[in-house]
N, C-alpha and C positions, 0 to 999 in steps of 0.2 A: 443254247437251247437244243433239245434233244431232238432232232429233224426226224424221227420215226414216230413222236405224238402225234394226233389226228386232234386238230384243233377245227371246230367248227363254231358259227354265231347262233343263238336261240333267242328270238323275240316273241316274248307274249302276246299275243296279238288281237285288238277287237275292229280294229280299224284296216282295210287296206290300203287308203289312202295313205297313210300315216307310215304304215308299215312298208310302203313301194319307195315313201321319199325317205327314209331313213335307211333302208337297203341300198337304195343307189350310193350312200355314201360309204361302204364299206363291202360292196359285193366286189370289188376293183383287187381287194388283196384276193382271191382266186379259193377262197374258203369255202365251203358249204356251209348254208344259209339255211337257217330252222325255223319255218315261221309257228309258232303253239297256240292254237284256238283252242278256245271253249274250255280252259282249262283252272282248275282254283289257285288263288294267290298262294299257296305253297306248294301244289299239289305238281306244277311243272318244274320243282327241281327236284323232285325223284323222277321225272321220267326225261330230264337230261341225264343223271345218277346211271338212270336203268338202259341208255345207250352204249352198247359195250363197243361201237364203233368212233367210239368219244372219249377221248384223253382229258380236252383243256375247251374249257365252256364258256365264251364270252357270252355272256347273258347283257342285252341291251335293249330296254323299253323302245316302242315304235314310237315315241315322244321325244326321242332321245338323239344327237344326230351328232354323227364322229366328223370332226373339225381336222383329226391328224392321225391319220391311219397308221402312220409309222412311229407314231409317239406310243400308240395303243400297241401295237407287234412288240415295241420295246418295254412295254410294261408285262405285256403276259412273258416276253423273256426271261423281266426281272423276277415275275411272281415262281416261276417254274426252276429256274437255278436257284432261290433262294429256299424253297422249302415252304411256301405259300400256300394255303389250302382254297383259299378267297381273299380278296382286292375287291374295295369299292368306299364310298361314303358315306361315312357314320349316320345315321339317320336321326341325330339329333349334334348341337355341338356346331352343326356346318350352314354353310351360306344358303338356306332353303326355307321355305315353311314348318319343315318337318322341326319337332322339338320335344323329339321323344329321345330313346335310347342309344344313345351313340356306339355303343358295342353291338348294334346292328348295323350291318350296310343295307342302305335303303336299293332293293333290286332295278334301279334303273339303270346300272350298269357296273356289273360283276364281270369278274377272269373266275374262274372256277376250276380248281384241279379235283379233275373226275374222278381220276387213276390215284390219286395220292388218296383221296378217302377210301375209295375201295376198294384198294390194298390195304390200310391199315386197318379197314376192319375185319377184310378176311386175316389177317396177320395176326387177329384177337378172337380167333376161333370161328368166326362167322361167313365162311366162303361161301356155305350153301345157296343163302339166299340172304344176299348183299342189301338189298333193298329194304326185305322187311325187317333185319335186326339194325339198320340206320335206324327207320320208322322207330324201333321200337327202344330206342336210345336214345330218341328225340322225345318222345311219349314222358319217360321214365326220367328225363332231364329234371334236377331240382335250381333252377336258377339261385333260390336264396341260400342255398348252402355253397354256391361257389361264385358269388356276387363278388366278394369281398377281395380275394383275388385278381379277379379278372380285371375287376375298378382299380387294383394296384399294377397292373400290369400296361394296361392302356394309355397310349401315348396323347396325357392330357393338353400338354400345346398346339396341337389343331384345333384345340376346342374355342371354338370364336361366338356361337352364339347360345340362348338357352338349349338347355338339355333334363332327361330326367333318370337317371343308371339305374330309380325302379320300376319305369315302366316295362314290362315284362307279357304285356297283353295288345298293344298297340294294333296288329294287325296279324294275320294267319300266319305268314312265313317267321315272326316273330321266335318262336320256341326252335326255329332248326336254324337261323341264325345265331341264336346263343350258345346252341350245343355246337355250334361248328368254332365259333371264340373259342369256347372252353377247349376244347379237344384237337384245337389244331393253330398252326399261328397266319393272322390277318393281317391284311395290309390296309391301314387306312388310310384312304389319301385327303388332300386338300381341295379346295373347292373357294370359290368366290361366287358375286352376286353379280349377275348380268345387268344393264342399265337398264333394262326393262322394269325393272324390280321383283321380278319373278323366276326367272329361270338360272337354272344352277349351272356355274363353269366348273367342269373337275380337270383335273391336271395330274399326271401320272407322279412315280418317284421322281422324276426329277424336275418336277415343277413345268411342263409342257402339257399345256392344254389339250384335253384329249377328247371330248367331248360339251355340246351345251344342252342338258336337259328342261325342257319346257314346263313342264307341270300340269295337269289340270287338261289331261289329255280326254276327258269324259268330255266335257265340252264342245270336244272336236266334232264329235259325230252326234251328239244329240242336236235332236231338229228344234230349231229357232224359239219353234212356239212352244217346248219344254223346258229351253233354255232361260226363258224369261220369266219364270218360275222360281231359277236359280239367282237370277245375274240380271240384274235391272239393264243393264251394255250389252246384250244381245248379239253374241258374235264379236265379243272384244277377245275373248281367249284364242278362238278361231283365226284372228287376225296377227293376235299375238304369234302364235307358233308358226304361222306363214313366214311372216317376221324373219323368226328366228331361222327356220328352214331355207328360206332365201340367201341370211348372212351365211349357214352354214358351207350353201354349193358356192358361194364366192370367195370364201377362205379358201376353196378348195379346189378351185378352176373350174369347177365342172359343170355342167347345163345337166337338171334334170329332164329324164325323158320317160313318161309314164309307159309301163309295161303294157296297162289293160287301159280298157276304154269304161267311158261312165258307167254304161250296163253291167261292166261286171263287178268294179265297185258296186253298185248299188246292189246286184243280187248275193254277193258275197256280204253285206250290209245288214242284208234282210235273213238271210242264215245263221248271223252271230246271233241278232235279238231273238229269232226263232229258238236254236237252240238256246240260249242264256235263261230263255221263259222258261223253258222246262228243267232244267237247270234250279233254279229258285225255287217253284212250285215243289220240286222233288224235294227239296232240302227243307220246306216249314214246318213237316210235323217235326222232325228234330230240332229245329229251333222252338218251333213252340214247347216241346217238352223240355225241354235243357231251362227252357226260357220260366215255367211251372217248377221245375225241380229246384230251382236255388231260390 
């Protein structure tokens, strides 16, 4: 591996509770640590993209909690000597709820070569402004005129559970997943089912567990009495990711040791759903009009 890359972690983040015990498990390799608030489900990988201080992008949900920090160094080795553009698990096909598109990796935990896109696309006339001609390649992407391909190309023996190769709308980061399949080569990994019955074990190339994803990280931080709305078990997911969070620091040696105290969680809490409100509000006349338009 190229020791002059500047390899850094980016977690999207709504929770800081979530996001301090998922940190403790990998702030230990000595990398700078990106936490991304307030930001939309596609919208924070243009502006890991738009880091020009950023080579190699492990992107990993604050649900999400590294089991083998040197199985993970040895996979973004693997993804960056091999020519990789992203690494992660199909979001459909694998041990999870998810049972959509498996030509996408679902973003709970990507390696992401920064430098290898944005070379290649200044390399195709685009230097100026790296960002907005991705954007606008992503935009202009026709998934069903290069479906066909791509579904021949994809390495269909990891596929263990349902899947659907048309869904093409599942979720926002949806369309720059595809254009990144199409335009550059992925690494899909394997994955099994934790005995919980919920959360996802993924395992690098060479079959070393490298992380367990929880799922259903909304949970975590909605208050009980909104919860029970959702979830007739009231704090059973809550309990679950502890769970898991727990087995994770004992695979690992290590005792977590919370950074902040309850107050700033809490005010840090009340600043997400703060901004998130306005957020939403801001965004419904375009939904209501998109929503009239079709």
């Amino acid at each position: 591996m190229d020791k002059c890359l500047k390899i850094k972690f980016f977690s999207r983040s709504f929770d800081l509770r979530l996001y301090d015990r998922s940190k403790g498990l990998y702030q230990q390799a000595e990398i700078e640590c990106v936490r991304l608030t307030d930001q939309s489900a596609d919208g924070y990988f243009y502006t890991m993209l738009s880091d020009k201080d950023c080579d190699i992008a492990i992107n990993i949900d604050e649900d999400c909690f590294i089991t083998d920090l040197n199985a993970v160094m040895e996979l973004t080795e693997y993804v960056i000597d091999n020519g990789y553009a992203n690494c992660g698990c199909p979001d459909g096909g694998s041990f999870s709820s998810r049972k959509a598109n498996p030509l996408v990796t679902n973003p709970f935990f990507n390696i992401i070569n920064l430098k290898l896109i944005r070379e290649n696309i200044a390399k195709n006339g685009n230097g100026n402004n790296i960002i907005k001609a991705i954007k606008q390649q992503v935009k202009l992407f026709d998934y069903n005129a290069n479906k066909e391909k791509m579904i021949e190309s994809f390495p269909k023996e990891i596929l263990q559970n349902k899947y659907d190769f048309n869904n093409q709308t599942q979720e926002p980061y949806y369309k720059f997943f595809l254009w990144l399949a199409c335009n550059f080569k992925v690494l899909y990994l394997k994955s099994s089912l934790h005995e919980d019955g919920t959360t996802t074990i993924l395992f690098n190339h060479s079959d070393k567990q490298i992380c367990m994803h929880t799922w259903y990280a909304r949970f975590y931080s909605v208050p009980s009495v909104i919860v029970r709305y959702f979830q007739h078990d009231a704090g059973k997911q809550q309990n679950r990711i502890n769970a898991i969070i727990d087995s994770a620091y004992q695979q690992r040696n290590l005792v977590f040791i919370p950074e902040y105290t309850s107050s700033r969680y809490l005010s840090d809490r009340l600043i997400r759903y703060f901004v998130k409100f306005f957020q939403r509000t801001a965004r419904l006349p375009k939904k209501l009009f998109k929503k009239l338009t079709n």
